[in-house]
PDB file of the backbone (N, CA, C, O) and the ligand in Angstrom, with CONECT records:
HET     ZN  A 101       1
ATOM      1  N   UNK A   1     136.308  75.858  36.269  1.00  0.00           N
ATOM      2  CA  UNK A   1     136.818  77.171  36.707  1.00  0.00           C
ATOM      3  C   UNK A   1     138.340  77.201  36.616  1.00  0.00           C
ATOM      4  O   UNK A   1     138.978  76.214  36.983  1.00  0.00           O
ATOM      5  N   UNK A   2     139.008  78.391  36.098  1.00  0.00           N
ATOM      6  CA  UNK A   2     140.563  78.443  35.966  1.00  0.00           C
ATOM      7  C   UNK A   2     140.742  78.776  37.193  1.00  0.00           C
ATOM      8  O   UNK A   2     139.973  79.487  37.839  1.00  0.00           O
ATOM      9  N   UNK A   3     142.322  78.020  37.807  1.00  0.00           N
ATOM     10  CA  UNK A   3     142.817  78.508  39.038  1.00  0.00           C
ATOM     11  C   UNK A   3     144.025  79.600  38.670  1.00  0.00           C
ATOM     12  O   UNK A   3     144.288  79.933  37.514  1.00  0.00           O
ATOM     13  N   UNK A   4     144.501  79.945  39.490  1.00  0.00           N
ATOM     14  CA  UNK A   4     145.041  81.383  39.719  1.00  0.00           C
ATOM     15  C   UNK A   4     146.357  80.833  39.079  1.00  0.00           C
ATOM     16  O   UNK A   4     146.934  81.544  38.256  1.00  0.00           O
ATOM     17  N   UNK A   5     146.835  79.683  39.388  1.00  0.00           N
ATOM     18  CA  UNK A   5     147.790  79.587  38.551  1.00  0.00           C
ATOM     19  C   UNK A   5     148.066  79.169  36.957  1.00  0.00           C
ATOM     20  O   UNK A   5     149.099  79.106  36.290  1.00  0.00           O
ATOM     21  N   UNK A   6     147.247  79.019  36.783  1.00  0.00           N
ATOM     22  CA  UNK A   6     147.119  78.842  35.440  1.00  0.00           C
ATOM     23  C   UNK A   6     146.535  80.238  34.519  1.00  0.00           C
ATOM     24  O   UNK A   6     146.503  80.328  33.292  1.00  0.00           O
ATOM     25  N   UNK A   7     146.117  81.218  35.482  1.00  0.00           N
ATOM     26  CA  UNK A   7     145.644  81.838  34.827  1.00  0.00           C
ATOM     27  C   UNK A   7     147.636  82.918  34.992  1.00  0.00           C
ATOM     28  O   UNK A   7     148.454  83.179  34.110  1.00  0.00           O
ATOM     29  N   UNK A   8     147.649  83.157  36.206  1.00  0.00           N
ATOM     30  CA  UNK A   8     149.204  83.579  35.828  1.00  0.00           C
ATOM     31  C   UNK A   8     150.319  83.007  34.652  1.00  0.00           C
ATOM     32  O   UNK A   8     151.204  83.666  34.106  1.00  0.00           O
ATOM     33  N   UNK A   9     149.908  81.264  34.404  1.00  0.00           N
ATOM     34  CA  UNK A   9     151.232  80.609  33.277  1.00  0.00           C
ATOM     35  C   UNK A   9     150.550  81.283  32.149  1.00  0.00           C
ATOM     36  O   UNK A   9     151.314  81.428  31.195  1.00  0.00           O
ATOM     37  N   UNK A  10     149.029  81.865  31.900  1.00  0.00           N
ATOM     38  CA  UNK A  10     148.628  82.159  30.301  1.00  0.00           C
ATOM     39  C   UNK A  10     148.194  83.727  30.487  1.00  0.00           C
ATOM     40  O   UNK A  10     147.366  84.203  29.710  1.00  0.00           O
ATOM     41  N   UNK A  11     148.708  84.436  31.418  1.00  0.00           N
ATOM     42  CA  UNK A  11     148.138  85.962  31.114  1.00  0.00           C
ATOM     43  C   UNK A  11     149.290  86.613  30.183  1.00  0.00           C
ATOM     44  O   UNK A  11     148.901  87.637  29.621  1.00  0.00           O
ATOM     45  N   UNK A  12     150.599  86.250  29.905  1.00  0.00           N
ATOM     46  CA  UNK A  12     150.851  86.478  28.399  1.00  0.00           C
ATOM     47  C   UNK A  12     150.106  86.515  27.244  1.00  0.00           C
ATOM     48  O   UNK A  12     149.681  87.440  26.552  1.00  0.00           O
ATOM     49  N   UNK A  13     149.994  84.593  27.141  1.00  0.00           N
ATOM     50  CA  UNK A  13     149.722  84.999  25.804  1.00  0.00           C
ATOM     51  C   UNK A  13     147.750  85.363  25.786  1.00  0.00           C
ATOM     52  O   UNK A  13     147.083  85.538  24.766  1.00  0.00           O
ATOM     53  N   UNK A  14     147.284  85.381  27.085  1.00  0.00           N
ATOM     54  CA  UNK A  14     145.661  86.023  26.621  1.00  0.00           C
ATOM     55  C   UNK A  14     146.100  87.585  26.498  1.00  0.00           C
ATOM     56  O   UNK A  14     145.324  88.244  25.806  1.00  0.00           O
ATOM     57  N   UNK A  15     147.025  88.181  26.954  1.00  0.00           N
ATOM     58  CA  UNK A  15     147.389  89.717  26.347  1.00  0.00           C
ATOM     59  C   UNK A  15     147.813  89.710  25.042  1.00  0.00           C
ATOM     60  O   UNK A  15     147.592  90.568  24.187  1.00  0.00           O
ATOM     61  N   UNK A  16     148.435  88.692  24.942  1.00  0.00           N
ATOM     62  CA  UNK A  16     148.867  88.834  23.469  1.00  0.00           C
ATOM     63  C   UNK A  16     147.813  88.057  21.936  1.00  0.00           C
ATOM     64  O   UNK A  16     147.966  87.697  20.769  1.00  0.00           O
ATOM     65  N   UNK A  17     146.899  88.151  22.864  1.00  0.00           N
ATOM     66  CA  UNK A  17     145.861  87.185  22.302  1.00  0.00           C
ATOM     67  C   UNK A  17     146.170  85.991  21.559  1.00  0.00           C
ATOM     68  O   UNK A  17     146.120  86.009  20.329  1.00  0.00           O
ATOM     69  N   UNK A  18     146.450  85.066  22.130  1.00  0.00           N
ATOM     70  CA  UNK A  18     147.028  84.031  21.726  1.00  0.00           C
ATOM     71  C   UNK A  18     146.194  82.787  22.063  1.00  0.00           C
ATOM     72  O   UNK A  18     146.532  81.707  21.578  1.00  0.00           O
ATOM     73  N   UNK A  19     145.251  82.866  22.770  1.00  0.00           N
ATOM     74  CA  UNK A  19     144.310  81.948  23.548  1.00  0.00           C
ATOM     75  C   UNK A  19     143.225  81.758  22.776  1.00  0.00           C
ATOM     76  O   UNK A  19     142.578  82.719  22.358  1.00  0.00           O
ATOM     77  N   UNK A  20     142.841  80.248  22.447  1.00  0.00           N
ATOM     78  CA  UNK A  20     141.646  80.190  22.086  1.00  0.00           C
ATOM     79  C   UNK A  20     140.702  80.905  22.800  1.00  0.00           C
ATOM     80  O   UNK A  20     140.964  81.448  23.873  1.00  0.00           O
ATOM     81  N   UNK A  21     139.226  80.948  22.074  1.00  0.00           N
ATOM     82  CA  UNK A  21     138.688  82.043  22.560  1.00  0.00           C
ATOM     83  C   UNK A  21     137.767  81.393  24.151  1.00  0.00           C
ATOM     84  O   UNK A  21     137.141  82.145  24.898  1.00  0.00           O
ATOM     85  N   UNK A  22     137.866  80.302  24.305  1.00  0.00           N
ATOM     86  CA  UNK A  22     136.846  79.437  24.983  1.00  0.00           C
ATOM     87  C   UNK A  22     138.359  80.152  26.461  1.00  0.00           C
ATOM     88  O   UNK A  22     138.183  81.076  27.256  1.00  0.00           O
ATOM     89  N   UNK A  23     139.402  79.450  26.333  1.00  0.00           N
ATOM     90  CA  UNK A  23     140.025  79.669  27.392  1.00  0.00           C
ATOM     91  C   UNK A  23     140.476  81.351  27.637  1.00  0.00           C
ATOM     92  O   UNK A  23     140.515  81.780  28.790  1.00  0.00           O
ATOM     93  N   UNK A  24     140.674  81.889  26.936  1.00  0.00           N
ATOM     94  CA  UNK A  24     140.494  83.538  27.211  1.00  0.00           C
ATOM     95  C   UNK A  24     139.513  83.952  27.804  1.00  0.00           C
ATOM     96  O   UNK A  24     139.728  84.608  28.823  1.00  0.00           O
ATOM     97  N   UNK A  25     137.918  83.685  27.323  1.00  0.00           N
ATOM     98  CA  UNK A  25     136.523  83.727  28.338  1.00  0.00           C
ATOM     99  C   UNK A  25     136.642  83.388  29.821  1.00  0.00           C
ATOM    100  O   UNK A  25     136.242  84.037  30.787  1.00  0.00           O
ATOM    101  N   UNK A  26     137.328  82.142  29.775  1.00  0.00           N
ATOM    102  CA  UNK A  26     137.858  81.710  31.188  1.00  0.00           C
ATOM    103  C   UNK A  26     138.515  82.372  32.103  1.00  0.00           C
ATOM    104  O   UNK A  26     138.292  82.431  33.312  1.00  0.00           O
ATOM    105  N   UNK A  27     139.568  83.010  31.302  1.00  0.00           N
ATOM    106  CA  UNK A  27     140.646  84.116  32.296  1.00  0.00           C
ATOM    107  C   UNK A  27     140.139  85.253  32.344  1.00  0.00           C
ATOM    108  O   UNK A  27     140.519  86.052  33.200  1.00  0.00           O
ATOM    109  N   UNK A  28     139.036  85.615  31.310  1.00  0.00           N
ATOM    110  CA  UNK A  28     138.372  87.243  31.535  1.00  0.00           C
ATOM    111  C   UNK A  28     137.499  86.920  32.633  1.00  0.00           C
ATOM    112  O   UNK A  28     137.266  87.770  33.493  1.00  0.00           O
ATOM    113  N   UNK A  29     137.014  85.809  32.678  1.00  0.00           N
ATOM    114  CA  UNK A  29     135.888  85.954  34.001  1.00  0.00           C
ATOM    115  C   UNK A  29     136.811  85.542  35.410  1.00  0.00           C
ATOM    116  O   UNK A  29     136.523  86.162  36.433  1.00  0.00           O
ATOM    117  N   UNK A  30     137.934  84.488  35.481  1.00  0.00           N
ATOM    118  CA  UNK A  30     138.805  84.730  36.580  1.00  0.00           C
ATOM    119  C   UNK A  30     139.041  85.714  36.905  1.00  0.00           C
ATOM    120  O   UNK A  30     138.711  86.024  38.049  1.00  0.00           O
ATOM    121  N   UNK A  31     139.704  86.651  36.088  1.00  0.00           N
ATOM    122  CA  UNK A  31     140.180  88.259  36.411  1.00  0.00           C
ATOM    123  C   UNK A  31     139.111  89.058  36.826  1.00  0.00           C
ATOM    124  O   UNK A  31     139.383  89.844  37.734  1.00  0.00           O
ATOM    125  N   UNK A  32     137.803  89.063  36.339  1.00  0.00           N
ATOM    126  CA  UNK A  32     136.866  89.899  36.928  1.00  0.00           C
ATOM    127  C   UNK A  32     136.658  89.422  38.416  1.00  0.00           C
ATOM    128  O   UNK A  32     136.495  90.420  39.119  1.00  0.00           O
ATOM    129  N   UNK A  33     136.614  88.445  39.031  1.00  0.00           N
ATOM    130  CA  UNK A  33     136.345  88.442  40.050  1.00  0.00           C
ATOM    131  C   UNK A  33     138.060  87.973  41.132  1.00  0.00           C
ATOM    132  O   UNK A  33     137.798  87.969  42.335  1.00  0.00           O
ATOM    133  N   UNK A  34     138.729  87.820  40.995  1.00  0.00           N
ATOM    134  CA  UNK A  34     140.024  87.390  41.410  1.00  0.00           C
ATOM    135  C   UNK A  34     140.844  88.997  41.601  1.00  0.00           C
ATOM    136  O   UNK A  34     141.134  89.806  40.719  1.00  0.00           O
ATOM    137  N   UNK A  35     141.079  89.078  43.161  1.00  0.00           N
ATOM    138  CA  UNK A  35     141.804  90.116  43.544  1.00  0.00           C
ATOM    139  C   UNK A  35     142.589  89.795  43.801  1.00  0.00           C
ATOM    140  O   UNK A  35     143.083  90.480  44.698  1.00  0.00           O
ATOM    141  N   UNK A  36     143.230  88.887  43.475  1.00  0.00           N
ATOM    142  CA  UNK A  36     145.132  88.058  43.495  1.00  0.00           C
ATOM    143  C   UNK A  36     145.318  88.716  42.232  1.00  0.00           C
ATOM    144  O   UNK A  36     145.867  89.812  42.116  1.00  0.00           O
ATOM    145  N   UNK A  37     144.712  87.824  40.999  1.00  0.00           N
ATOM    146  CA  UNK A  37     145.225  87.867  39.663  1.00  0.00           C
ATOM    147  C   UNK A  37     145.083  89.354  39.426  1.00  0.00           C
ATOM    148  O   UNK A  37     146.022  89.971  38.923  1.00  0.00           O
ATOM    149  N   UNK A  38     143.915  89.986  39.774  1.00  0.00           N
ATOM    150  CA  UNK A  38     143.849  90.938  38.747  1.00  0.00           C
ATOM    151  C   UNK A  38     144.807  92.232  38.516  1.00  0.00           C
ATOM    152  O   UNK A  38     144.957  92.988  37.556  1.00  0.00           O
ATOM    153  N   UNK A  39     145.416  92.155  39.871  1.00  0.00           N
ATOM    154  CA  UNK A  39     146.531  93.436  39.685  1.00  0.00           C
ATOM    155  C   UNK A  39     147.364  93.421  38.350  1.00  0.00           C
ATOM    156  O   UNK A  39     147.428  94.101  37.326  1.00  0.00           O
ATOM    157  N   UNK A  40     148.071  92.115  38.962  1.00  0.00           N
ATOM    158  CA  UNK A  40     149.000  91.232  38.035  1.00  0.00           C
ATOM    159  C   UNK A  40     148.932  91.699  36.614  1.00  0.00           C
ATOM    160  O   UNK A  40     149.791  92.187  35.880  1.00  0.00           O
ATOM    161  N   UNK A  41     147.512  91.378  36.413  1.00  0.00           N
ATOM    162  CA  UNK A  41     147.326  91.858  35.095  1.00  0.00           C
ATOM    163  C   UNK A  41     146.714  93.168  34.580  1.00  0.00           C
ATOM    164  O   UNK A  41     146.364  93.390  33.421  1.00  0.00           O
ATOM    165  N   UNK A  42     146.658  93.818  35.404  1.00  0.00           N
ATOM    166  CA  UNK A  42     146.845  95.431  34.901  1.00  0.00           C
ATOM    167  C   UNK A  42     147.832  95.621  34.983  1.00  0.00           C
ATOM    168  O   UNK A  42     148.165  95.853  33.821  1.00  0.00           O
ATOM    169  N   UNK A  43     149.115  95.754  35.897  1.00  0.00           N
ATOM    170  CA  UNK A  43     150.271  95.455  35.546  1.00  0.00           C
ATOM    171  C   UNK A  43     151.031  95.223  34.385  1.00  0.00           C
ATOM    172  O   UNK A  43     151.869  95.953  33.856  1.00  0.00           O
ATOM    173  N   UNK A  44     150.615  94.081  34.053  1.00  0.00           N
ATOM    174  CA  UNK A  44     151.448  93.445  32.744  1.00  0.00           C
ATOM    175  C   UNK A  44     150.713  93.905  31.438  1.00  0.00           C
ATOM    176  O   UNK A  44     151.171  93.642  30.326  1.00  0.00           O
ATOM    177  N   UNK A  45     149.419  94.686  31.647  1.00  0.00           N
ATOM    178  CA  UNK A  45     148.724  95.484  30.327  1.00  0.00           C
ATOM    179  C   UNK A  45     149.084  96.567  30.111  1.00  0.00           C
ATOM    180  O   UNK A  45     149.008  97.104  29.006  1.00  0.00           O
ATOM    181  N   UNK A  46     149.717  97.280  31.520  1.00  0.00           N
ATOM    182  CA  UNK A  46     150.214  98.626  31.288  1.00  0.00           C
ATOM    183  C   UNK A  46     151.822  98.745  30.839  1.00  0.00           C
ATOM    184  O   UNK A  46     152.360  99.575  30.106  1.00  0.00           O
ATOM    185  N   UNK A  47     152.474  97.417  31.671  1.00  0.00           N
ATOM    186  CA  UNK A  47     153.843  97.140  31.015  1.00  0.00           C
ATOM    187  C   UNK A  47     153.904  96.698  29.227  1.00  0.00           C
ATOM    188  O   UNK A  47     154.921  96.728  28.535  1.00  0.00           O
ATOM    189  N   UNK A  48     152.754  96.369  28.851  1.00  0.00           N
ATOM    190  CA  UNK A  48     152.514  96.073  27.191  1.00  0.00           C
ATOM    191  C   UNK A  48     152.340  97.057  26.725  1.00  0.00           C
ATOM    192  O   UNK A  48     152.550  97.002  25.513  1.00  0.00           O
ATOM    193  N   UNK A  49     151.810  98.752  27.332  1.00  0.00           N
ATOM    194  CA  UNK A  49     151.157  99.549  26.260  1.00  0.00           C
ATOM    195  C   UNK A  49     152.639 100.794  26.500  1.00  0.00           C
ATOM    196  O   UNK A  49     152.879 101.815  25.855  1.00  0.00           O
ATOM    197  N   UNK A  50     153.431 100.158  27.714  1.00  0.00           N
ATOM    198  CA  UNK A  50     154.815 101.588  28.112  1.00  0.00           C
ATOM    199  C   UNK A  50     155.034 100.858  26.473  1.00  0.00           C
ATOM    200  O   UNK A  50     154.576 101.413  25.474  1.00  0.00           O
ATOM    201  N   UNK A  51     155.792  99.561  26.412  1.00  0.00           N
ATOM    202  CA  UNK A  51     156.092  98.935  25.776  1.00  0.00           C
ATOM    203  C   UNK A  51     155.945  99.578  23.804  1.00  0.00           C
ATOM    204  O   UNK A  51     156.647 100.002  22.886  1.00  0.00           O
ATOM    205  N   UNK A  52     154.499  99.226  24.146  1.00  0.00           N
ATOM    206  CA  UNK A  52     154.102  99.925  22.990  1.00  0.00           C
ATOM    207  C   UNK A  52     154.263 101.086  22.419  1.00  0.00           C
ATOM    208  O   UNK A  52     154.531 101.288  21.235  1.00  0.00           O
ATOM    209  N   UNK A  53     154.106 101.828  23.225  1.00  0.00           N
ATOM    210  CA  UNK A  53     154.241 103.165  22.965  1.00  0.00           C
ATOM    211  C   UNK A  53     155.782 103.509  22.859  1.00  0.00           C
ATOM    212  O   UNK A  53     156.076 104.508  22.202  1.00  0.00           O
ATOM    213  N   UNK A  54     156.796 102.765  23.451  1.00  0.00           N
ATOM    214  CA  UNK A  54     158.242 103.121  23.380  1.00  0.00           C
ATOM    215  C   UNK A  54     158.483 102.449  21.776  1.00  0.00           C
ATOM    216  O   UNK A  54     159.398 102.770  21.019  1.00  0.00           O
ATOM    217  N   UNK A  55     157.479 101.508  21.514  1.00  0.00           N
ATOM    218  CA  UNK A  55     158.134 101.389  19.969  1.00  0.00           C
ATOM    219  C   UNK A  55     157.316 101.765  18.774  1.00  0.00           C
ATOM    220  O   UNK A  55     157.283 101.303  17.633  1.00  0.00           O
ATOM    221  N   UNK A  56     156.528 102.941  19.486  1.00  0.00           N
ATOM    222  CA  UNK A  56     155.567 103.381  18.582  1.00  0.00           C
ATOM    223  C   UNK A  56     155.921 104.264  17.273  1.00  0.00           C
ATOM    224  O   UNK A  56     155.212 104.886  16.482  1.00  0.00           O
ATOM    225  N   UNK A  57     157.277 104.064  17.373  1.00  0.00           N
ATOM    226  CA  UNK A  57     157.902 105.420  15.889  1.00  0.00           C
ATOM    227  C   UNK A  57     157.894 104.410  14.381  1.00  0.00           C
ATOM    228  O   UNK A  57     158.088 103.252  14.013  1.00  0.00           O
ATOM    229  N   UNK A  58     157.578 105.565  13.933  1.00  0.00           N
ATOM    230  CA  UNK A  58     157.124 104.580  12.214  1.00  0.00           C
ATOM    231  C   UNK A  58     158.187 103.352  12.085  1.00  0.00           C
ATOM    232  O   UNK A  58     157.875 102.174  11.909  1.00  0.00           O
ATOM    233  N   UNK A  59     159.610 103.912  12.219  1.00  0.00           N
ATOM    234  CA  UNK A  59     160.834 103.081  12.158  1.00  0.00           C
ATOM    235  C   UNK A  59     160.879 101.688  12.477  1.00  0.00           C
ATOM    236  O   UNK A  59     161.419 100.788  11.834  1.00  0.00           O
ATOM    237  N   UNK A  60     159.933 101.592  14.074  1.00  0.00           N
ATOM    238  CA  UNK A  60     159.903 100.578  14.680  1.00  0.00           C
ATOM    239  C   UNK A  60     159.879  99.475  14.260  1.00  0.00           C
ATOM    240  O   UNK A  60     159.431  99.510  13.114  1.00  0.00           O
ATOM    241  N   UNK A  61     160.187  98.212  14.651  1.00  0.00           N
ATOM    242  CA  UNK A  61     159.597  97.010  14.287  1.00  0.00           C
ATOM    243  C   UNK A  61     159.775  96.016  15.610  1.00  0.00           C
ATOM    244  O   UNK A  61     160.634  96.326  16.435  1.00  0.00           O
ATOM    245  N   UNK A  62     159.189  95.148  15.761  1.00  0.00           N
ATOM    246  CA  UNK A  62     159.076  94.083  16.999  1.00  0.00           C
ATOM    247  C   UNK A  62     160.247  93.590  17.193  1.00  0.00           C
ATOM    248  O   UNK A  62     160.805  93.104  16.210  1.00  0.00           O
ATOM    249  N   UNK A  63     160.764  93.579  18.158  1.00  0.00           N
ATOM    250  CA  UNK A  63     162.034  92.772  18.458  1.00  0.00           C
ATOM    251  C   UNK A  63     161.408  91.665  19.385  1.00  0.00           C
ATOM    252  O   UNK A  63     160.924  91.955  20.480  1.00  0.00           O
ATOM    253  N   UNK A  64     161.448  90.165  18.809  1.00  0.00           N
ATOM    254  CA  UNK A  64     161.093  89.135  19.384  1.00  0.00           C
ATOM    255  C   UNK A  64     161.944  89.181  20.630  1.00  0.00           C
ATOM    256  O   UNK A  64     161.493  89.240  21.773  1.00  0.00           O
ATOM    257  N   UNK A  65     163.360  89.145  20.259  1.00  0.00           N
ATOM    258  CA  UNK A  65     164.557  88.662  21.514  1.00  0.00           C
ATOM    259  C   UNK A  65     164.234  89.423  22.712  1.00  0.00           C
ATOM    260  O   UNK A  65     164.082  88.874  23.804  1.00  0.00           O
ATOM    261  N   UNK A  66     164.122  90.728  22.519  1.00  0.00           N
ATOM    262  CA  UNK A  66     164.285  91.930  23.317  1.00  0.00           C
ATOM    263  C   UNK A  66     162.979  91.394  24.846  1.00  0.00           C
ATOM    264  O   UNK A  66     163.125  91.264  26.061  1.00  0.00           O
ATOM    265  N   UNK A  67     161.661  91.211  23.777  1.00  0.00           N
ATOM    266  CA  UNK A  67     160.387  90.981  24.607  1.00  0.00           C
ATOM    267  C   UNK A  67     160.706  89.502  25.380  1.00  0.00           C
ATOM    268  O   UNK A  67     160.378  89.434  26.565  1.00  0.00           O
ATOM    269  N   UNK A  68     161.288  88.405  24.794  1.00  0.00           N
ATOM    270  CA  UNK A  68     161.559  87.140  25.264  1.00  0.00           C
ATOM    271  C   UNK A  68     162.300  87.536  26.457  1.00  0.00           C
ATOM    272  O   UNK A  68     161.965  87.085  27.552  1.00  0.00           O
ATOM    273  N   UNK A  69     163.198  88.276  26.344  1.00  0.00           N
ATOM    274  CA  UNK A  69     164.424  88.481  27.931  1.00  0.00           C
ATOM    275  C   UNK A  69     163.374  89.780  28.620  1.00  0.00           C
ATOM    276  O   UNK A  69     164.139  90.271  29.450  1.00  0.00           O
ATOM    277  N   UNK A  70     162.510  90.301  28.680  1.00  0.00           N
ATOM    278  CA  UNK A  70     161.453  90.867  29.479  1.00  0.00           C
ATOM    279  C   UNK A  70     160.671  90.242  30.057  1.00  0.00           C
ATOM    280  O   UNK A  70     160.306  90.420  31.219  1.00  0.00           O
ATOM    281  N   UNK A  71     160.200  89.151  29.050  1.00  0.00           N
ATOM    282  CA  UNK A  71     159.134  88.086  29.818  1.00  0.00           C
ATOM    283  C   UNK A  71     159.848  87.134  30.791  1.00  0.00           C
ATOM    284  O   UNK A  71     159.378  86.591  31.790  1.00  0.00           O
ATOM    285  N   UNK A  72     161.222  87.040  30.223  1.00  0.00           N
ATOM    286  CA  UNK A  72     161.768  85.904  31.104  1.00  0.00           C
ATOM    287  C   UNK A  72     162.112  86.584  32.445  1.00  0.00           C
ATOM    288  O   UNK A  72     162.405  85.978  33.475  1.00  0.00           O
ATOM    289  N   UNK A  73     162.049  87.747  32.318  1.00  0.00           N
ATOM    290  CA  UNK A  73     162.308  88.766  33.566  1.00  0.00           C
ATOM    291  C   UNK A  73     161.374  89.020  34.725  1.00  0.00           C
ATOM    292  O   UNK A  73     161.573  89.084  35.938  1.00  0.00           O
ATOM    293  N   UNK A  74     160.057  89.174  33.816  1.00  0.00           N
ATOM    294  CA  UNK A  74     158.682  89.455  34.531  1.00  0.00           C
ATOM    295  C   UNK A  74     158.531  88.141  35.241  1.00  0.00           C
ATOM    296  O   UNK A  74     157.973  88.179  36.338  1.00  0.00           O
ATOM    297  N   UNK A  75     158.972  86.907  34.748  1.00  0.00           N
ATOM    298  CA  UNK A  75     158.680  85.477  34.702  1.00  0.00           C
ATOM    299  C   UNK A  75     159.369  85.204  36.255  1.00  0.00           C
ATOM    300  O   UNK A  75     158.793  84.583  37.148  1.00  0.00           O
ATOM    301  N   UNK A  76     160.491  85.704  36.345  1.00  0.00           N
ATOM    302  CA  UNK A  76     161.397  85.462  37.545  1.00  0.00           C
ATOM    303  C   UNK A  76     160.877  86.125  38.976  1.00  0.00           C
ATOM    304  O   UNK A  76     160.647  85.684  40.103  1.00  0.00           O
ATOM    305  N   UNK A  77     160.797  87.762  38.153  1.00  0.00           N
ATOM    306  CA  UNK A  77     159.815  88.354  39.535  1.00  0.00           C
ATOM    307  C   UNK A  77     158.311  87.799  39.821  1.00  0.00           C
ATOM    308  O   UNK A  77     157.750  88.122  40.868  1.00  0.00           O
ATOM    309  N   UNK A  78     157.714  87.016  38.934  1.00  0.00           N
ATOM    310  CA  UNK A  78     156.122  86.192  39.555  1.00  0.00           C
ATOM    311  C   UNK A  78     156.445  85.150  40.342  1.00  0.00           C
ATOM    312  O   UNK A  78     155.724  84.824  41.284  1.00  0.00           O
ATOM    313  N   UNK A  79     157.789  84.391  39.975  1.00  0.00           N
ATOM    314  CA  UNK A  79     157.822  83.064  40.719  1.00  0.00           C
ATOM    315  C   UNK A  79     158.874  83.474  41.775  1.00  0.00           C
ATOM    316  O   UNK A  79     159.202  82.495  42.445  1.00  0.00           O
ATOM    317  N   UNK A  80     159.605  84.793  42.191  1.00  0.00           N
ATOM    318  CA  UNK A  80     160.066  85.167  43.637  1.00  0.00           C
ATOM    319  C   UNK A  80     159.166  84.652  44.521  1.00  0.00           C
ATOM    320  O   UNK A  80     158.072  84.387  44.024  1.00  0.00           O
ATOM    321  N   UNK A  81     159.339  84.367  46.026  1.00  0.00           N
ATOM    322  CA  UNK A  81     158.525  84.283  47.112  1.00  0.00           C
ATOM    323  C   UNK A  81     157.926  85.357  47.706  1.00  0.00           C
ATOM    324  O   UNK A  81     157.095  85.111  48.580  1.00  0.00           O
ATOM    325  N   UNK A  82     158.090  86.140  47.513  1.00  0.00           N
ATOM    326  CA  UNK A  82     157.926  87.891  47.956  1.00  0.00           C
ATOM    327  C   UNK A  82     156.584  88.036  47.176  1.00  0.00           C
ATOM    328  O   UNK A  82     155.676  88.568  47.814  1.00  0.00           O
ATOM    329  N   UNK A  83     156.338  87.685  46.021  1.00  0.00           N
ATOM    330  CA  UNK A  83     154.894  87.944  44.789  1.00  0.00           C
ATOM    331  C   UNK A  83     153.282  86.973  45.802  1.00  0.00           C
ATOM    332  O   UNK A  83     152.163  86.940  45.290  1.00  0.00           O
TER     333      UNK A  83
HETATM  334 ZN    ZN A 101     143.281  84.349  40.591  1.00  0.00          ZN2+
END
């Protein structure tokens, strides 16, 4: 069974689908039943789709840096004592 913290160090990259599929199964069934994690990660799905949608113009293209200093941001407010 995944614990809560591990499922917080990988709910990046299982949003970003980055997780084998065995350990993604793992965090989809943590999250279904986990009322710690699961906010968290509606949260951080809806902060992916503002996201998205703010760079949704044809023009667009991914800015790695931009998302790295967001995550490192989101990263700071999970490990506050207040979370
Ligand atoms: Zn949990």
């Amino acid at each position: 069974m995944v614990d809560c913290h591990s499922v917080m160090k990988r709910l990046w990259e299982y949003l970003d689908g980055e997780l084998p599929l065995e350990e993604a199964q793992g965090l989809r069934e943590h999250l279904a039943v986990c009322a710690r994690c699961y906010p968290q990660y509606q949260f951080q799905l809806a902060f992916l789709a503002a996201l998205a949608r703010a760079h949704a113009g044809p023009a667009a293209s991914p800015r790695p840096e931009f998302a790295r200093r967001l995550r490192a941001a989101l990263a700071m407010v999970e490990s506050s004592p207040s979370f």
